[in-house]
C-alpha positions in Angstrom: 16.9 -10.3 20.2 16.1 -13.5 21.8 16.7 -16.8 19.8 13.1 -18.0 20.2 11.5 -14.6 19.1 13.4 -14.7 15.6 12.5 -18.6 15.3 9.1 -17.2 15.0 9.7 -14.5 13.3 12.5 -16.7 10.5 8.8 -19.6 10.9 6.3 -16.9 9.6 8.3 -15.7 6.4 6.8 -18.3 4.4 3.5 -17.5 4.8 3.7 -13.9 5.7 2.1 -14.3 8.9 3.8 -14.0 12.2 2.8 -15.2 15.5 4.5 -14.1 18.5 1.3 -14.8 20.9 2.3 -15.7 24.3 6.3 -14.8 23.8 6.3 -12.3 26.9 7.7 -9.7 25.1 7.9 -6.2 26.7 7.7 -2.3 25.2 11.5 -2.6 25.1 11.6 -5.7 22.6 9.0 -4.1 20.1 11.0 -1.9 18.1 14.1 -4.5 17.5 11.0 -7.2 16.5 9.7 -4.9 14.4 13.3 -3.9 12.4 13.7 -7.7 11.6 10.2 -7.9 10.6 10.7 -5.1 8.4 13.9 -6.6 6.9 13.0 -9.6 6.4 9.1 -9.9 5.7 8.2 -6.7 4.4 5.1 -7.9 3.1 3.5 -9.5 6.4 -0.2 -9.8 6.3 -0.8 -11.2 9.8 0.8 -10.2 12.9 -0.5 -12.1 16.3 1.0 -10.2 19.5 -1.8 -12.0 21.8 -0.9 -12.5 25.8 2.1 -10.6 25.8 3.0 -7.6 28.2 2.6 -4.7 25.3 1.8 -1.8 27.7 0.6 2.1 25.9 4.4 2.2 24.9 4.9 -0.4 22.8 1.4 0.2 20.6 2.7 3.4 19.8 5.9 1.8 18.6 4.2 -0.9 16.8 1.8 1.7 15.2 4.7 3.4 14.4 6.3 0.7 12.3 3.2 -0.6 10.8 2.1 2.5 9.1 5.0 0.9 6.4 3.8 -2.5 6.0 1.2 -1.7 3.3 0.1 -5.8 3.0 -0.8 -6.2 6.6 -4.9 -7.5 6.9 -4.5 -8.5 10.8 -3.7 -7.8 13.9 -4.1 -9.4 16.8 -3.0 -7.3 20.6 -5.9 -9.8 22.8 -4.4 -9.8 26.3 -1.6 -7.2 26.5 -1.7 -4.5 29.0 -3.4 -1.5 26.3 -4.8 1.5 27.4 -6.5 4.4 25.4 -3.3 6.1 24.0 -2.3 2.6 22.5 -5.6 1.9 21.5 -5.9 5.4 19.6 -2.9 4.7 18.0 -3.4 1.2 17.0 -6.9 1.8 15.7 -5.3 5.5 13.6 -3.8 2.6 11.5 -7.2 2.3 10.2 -6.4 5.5 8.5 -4.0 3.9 6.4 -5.1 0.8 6.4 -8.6 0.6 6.2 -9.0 -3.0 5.3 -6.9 -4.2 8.8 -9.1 -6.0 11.0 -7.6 -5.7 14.7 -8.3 -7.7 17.4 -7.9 -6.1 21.0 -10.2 -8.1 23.1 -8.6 -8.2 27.2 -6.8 -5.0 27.0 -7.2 -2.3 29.9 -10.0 -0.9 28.2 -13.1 -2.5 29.8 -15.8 0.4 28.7 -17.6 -1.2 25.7 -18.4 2.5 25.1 -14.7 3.6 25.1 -13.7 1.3 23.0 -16.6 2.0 20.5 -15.8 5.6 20.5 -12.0 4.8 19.7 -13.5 2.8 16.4 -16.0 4.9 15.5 -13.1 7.9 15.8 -10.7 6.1 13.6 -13.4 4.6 11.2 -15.1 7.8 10.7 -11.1 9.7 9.8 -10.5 6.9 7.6 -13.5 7.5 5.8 -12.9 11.2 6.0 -9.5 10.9 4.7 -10.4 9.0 1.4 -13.1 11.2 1.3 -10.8 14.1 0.8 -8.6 12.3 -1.4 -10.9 11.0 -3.8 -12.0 14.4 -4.8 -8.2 15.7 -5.8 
């Protein structure tokens, strides 16, 4: 992993926030990121990923990964390269994580509807989901 990237990562642990806005970091970087994130901070609250080059790939990795972080409130994907697969995925979190606020402003999804429906869709799961569980 690259020296400056686990700076970052080694600056946030602290505070439980990470910021890793404007780091370049590709689809390819996400998963070994995410591993030391995981090792190291496993109770992150705030992960910023803004103006990177995150493409469909690398949301679904990172959606992947934070199903397990149970203390995360934010996070922040503003200016990556995101499409609708990401976005379902990142927004599915919801499901889980139904307090996580996510910011995804400048992504390739430039349909207010679209991008409605994909919050509406994971909102109204989420809300489904404890729904269900509440009455076991």
């Amino acid at each position: 992993m690259r020296s400056e990237l686990l700076k970052k990562i080694d600056d946030g642990k602290n505070l439980s926030r990470i910021n890793l806005a404007n780091m370049a970091i590709k689809d390819d970087e996400i998963s070994e990121i995410m591993e030391n994130i995981k090792l190291s901070l496993p109770g992150l609250t705030v992960l910023d990923l803004d103006n990177n080059q995150l493409s469909d790939d690398g949301a679904l990795i990172l959606a992947e990964y934070l199903l397990n972080f149970h203390h995360i409130t934010e996070l922040s994907l503003q200016y990556n390269n995101i499409g609708r697969k990401g976005a379902i995925s990142i927004f599915n979190l919801k499901k889980e994580h139904a307090s996580l606020d996510i910011l995804f402003h400048g992504n390739r999804i430039d349909d207010v509807g679209e991008m409605a429906e994909i919050e509406r869709l994971s909102l109204a799961e989420s809300s489904t989901t404890r729904h269900i569980l509440s009455q076991r």
